[in-house]
N, C-alpha and C positions, 0 to 999 in steps of 0.2 A: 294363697297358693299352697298346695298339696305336694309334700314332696313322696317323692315316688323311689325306694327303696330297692336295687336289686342286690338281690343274694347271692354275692360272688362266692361266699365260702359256703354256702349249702348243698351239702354233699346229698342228691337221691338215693335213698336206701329205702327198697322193696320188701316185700313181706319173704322175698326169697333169701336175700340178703341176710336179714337177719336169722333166717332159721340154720341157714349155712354156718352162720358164727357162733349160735348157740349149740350145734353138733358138733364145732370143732373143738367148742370150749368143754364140751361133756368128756370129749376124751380124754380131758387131763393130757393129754401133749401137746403143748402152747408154742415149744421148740422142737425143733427136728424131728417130727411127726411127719405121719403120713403125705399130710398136703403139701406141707414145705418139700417133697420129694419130689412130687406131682409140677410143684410150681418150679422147680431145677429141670425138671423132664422137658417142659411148654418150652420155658426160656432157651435152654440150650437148644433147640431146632430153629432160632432167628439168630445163632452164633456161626 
């Protein structure tokens, strides 16, 4: 018998994905950078 594998913890990450995180990572602001501002913006309109 074949045992059959599912991959609960494998996260899908797109070719978008990662070009996203190597942009964010070129600006050298890893904290309280621009996005982290963006992502306080989104979240605070479901408060």
């Amino acid at each position: 018998m074949t045992e059959v594998m599912i991959p609960l913890g494998r996260p899908e990450i797109c070719e978008e994905d990662i070009s996203e995180a190597v942009r964010v990572l070129r600006t050298g602001m890893l904290v309280q950078g621009i996005e982290l501002q963006n992502l306080e913006k989104v979240v605070s309109n479901f408060s």
